[in-house]
DRENDO-1510 file (C-alpha; in Angstrom, 1 decimal, always signed):
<recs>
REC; n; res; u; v; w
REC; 1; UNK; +56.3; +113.1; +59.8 .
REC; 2; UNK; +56.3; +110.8; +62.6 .
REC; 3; UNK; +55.6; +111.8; +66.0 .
REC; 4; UNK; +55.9; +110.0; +69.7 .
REC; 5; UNK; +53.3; +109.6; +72.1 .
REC; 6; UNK; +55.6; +109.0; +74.4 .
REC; 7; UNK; +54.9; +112.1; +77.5 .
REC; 8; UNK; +57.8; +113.6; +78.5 .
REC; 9; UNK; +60.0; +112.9; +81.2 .
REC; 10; UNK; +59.2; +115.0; +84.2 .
REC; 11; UNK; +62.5; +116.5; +86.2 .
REC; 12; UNK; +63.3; +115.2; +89.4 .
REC; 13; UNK; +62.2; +117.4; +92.6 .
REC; 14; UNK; +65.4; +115.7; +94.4 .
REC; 15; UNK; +68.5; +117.0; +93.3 .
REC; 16; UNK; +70.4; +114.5; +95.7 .
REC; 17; UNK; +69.4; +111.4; +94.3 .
REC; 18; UNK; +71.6; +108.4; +94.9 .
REC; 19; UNK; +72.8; +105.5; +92.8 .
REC; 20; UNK; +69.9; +103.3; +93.3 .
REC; 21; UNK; +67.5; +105.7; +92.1 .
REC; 22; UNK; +69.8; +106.4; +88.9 .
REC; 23; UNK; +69.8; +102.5; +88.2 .
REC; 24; UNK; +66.1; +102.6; +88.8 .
REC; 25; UNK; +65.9; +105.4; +86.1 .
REC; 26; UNK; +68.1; +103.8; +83.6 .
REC; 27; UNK; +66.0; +100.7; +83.7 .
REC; 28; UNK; +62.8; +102.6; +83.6 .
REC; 29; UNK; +64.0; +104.4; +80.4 .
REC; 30; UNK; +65.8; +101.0; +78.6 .
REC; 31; UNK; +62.1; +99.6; +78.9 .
REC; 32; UNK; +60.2; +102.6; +77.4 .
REC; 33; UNK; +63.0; +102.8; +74.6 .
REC; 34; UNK; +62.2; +99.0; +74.0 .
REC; 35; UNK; +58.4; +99.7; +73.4 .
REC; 36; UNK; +59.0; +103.0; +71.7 .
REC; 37; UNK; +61.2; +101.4; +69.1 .
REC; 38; UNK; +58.1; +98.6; +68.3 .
REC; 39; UNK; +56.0; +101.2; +68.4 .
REC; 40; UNK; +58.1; +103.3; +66.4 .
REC; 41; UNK; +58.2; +100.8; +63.7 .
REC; 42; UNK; +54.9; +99.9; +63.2 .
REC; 43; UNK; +54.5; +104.0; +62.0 .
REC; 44; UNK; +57.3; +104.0; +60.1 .
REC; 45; UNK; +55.7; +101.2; +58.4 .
REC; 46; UNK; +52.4; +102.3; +58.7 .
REC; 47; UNK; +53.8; +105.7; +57.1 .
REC; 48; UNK; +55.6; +103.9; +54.1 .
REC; 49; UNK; +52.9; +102.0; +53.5 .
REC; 50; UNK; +49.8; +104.7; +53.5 .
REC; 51; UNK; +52.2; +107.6; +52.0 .
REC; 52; UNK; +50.6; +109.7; +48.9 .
REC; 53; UNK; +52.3; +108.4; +45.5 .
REC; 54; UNK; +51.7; +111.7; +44.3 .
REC; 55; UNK; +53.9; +113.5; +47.5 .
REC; 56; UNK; +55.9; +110.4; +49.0 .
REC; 57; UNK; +57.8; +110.9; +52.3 .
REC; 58; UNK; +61.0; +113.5; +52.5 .
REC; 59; UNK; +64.0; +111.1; +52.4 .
REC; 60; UNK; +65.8; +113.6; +54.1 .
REC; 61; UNK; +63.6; +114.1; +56.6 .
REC; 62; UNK; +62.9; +110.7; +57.2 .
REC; 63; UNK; +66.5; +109.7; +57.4 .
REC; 64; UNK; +66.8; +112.5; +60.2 .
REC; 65; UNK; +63.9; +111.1; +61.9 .
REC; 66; UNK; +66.1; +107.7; +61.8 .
REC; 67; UNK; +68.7; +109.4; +63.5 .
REC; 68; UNK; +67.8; +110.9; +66.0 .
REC; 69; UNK; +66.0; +107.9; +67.4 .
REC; 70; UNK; +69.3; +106.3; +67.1 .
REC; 71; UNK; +71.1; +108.6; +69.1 .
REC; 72; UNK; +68.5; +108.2; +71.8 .
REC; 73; UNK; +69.3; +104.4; +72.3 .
REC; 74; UNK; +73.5; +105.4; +71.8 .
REC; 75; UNK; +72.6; +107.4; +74.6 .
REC; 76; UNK; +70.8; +105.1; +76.9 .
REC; 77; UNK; +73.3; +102.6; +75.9 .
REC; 78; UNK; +75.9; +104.4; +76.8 .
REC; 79; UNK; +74.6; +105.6; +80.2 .
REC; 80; UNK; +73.8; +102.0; +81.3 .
REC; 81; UNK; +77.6; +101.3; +80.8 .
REC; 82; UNK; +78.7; +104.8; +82.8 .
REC; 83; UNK; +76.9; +103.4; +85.7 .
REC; 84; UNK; +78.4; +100.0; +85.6 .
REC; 85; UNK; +81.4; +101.5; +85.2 .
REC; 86; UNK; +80.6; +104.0; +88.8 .
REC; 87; UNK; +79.7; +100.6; +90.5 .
REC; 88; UNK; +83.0; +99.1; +89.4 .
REC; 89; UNK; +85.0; +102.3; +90.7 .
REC; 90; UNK; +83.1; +102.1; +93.8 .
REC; 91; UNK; +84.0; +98.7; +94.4 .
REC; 92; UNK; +87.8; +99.2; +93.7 .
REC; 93; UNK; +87.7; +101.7; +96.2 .
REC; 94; UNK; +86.0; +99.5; +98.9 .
REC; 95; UNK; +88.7; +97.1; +98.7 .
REC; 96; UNK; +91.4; +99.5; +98.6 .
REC; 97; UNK; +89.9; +101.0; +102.3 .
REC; 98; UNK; +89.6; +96.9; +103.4 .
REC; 99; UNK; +93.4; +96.9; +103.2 .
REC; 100; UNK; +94.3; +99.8; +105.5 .
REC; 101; UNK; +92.8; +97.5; +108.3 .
REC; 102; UNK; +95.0; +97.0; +111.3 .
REC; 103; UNK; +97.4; +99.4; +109.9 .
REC; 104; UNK; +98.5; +102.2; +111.8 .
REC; 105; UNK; +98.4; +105.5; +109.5 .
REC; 106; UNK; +98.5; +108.9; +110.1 .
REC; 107; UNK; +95.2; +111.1; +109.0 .
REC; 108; UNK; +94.5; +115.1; +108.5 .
REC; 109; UNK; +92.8; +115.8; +111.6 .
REC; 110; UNK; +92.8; +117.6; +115.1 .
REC; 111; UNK; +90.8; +114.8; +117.0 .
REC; 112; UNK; +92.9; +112.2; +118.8 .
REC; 113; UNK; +92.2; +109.6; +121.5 .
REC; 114; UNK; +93.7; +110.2; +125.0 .
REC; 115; UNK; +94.6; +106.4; +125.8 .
REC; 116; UNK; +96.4; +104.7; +129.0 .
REC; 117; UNK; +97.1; +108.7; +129.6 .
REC; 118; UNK; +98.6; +109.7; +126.4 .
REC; 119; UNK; +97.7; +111.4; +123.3 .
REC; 120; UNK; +99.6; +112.5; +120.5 .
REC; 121; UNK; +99.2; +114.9; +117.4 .
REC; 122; UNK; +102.1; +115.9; +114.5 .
REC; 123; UNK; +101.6; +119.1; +113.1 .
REC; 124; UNK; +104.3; +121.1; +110.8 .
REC; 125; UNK; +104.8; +124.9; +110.2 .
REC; 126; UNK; +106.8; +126.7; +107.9 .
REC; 127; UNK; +108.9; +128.9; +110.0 .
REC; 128; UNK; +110.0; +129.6; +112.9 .
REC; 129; UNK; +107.1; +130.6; +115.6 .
REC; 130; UNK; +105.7; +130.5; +118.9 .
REC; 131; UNK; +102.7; +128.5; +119.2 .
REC; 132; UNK; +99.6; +128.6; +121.6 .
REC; 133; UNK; +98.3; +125.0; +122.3 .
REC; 134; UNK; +94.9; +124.4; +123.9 .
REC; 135; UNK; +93.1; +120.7; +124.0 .
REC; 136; UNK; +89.9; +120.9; +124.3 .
REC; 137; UNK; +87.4; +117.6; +125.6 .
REC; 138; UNK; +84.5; +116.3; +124.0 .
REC; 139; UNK; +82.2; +119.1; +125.2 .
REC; 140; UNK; +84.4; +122.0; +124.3 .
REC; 141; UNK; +85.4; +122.3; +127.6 .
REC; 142; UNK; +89.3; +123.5; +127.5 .
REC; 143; UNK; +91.4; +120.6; +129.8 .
REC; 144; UNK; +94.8; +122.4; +128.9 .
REC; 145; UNK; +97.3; +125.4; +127.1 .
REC; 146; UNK; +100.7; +125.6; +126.9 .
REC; 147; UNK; +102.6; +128.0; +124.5 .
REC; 148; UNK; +106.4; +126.7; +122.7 .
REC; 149; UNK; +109.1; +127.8; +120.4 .
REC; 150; UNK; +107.9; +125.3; +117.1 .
REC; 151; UNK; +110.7; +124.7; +114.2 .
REC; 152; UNK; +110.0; +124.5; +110.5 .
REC; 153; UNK; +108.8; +121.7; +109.7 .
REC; 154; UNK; +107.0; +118.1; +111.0 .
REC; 155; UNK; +107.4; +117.7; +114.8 .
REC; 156; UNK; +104.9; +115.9; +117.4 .
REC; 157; UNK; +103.2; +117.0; +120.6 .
REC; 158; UNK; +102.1; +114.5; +123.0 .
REC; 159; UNK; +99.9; +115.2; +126.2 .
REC; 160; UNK; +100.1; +113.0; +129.2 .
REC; 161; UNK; +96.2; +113.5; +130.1 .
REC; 162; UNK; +96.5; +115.7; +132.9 .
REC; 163; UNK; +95.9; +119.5; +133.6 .
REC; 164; UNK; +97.8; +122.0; +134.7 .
REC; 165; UNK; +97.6; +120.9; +138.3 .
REC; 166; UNK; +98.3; +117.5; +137.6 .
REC; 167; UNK; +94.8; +116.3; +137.6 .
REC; 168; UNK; +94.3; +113.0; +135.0 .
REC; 169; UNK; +91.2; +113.5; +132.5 .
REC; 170; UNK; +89.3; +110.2; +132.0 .
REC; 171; UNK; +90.2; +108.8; +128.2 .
REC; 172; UNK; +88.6; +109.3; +125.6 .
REC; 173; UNK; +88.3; +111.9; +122.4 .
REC; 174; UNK; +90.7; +114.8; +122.5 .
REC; 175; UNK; +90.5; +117.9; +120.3 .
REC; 176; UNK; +94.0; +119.8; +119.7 .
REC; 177; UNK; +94.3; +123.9; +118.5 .
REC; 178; UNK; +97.6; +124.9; +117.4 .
REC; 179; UNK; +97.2; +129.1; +116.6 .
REC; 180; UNK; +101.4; +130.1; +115.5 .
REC; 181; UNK; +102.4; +133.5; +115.5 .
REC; 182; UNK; +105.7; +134.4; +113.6 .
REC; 183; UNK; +109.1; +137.4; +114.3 .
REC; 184; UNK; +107.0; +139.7; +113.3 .
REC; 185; UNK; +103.6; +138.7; +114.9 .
REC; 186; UNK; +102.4; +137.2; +111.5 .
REC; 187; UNK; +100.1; +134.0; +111.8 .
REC; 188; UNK; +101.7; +131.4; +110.6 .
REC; 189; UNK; +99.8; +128.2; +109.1 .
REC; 190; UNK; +100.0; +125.5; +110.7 .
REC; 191; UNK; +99.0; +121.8; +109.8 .
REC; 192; UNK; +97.8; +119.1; +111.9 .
REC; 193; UNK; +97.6; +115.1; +111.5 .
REC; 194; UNK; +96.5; +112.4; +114.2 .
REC; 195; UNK; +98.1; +108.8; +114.3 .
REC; 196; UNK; +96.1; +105.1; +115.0 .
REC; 197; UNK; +95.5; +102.1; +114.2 .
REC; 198; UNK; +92.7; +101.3; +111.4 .
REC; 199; UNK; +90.2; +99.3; +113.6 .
REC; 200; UNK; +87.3; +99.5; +110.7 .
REC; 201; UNK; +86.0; +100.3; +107.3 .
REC; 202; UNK; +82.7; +101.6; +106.6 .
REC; 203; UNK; +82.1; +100.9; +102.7 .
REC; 204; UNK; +78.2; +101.9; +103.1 .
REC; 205; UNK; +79.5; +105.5; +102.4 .
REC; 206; UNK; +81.0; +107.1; +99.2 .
REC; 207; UNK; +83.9; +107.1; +99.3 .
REC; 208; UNK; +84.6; +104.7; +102.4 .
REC; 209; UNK; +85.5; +106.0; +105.5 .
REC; 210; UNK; +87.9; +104.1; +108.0 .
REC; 211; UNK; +87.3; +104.3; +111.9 .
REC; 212; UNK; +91.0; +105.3; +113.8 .
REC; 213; UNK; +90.5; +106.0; +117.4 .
REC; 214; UNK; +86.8; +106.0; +117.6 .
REC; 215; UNK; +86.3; +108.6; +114.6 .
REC; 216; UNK; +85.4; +108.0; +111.1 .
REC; 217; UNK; +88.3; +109.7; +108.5 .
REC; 218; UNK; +87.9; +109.5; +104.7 .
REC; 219; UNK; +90.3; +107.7; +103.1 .
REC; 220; UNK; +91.5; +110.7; +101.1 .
REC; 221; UNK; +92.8; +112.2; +104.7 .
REC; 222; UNK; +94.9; +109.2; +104.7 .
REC; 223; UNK; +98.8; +111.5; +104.6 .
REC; 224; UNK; +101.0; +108.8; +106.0 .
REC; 225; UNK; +100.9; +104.8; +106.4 .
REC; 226; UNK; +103.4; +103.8; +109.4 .
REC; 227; UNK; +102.7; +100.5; +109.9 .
REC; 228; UNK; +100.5; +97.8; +108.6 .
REC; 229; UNK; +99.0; +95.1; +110.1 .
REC; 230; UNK; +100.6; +91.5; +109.4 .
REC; 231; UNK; +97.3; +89.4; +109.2 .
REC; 232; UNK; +95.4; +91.9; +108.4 .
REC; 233; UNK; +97.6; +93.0; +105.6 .
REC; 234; UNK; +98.1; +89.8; +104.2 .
REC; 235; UNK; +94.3; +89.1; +104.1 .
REC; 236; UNK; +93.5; +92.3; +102.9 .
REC; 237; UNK; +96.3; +92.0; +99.9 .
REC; 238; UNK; +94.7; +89.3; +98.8 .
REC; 239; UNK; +91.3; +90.0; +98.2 .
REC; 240; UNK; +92.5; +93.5; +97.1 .
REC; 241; UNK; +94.2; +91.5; +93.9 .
REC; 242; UNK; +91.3; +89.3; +93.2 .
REC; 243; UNK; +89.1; +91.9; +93.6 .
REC; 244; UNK; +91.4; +94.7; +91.5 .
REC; 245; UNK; +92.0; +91.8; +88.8 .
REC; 246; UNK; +88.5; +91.4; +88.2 .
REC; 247; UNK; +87.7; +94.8; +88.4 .
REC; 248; UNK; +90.6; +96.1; +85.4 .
REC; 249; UNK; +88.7; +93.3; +82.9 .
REC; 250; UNK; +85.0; +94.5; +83.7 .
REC; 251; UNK; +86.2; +98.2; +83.7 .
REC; 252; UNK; +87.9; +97.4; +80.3 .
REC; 253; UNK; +84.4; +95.5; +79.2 .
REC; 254; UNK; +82.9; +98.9; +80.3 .
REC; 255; UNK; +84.9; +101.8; +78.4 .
REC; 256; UNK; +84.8; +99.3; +75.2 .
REC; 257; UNK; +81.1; +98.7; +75.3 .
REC; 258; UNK; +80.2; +102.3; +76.2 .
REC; 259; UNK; +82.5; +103.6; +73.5 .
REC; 260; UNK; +80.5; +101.0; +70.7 .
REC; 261; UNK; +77.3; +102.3; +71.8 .
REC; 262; UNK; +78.6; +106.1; +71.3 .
REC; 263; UNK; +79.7; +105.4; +67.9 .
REC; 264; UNK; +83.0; +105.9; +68.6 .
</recs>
């Protein structure tokens, strides 16, 4: 029977590791399964050629022997593709986030920027309520309360920047807390959304995260585009087509290759 001297992978002690270290791995692995293979034919035919006439090798045995070192190389195969495919995904959402810039969209969050002395949240309940608003500063400090009658459903609070005696707060980073109590003293949810303009795109991260007002959102908080940039846009729409054109061909490339090397 034929045996490998190749020494078994050792796991991992990171369970966190990133996409550079998985490429790393893959191309570690597609070289040892290159050597293994010449290596592994050299036995076979070392084997066939020194077997006993008298007790020649199990063909059914040997066939499975065949196999299985033909699923390890599907496998590798295959694995190589996944991760071209991941890059490809990654960089179809890169170019997705490019094209929010200069737009102004609305975000889930509670953080918004208190700018030529305004600031402004939406938030939405479900039924009728009276609701408790506090805005807190940067260092938890609380610059203002107010309590209202809130309607179902999407409205907008807006602060002028000043306290309760009339005293301005510098601008900057404003954090909004919206507790809702129904009729019968019930706590009603209540959901909250800031509005800006998309100044940047950080694609470094996975997946990208846009800066609005000084904070970094994901672009899966994105609930609302109001406005879009013109320039921006128009640059952005661009690229976003080349980039989503080239991207639908290699991603096709991908699933077919991957799908070969499977056997499928």
């Amino acid at each position: 029977m034929l045996t490998s001297t190749v020494a078994p992978t050792t796991p991992s002690a990171s369970t966190t590791a990133g996409s550079s270290t998985g490429t790393a791995m893959g191309s570690t692995a597609n070289t040892q399964l290159a050597g293994n293979f010449t290596e592994f034919l050299q036995l076979l035919t070392t084997q066939l050629q020194n077997q006993d006439p008298t007790s020649p090798l199990d063909p059914n045995q040997f066939t499975q022997e065949l196999v299985q070192f033909a699923s390890v190389e599907q496998q590798i195969n295959t694995n190589t593709s996944l991760t071209t495919m991941i890059s490809l995904q990654q960089t179809q959402e890169a170019a997705s986030a490019l094209s929010f810039v200069g737009s102004t969209v609305a975000v889930s969050g509670t953080t918004a920027q208190l700018a030529n002395g305004s600031a402004s949240w939406n938030y939405s309940v479900s039924q009728p309520a009276t609701a408790a608003i506090s805005i807190t500063n940067s260092t938890g400090q609380v610059v203002y309360t107010t309590t209202q009658t809130v309607q179902p459903g999407s409205q907008t609070f807006t602060w002028n920047g000043m306290n309760a005696q009339g005293t301005p707060w510098p601008s900057g980073p404003y954090t909004i807390a919206i507790n809702a109590t129904g009729t019968n003293n019930q706590n009603v949810p209540v959901t909250t959304a800031v509005q800006g303009t998309v100044t940047g795109v950080d694609v470094s991260t996975t997946p990208p995260t846009l800066t609005i007002g000084g904070q970094s959102y994901p672009l899966s908080q994105i609930t609302q585009v109001l406005s879009s940039g013109a320039s921006a846009q128009a640059t952005a729409t661009n690229q976003l087509t080349q980039s989503l054109s080239s991207v639908g061909t290699d991603v096709q490339n991908g699933v077919t290759a991957a799908l070969t090397a499977a056997g499928l």
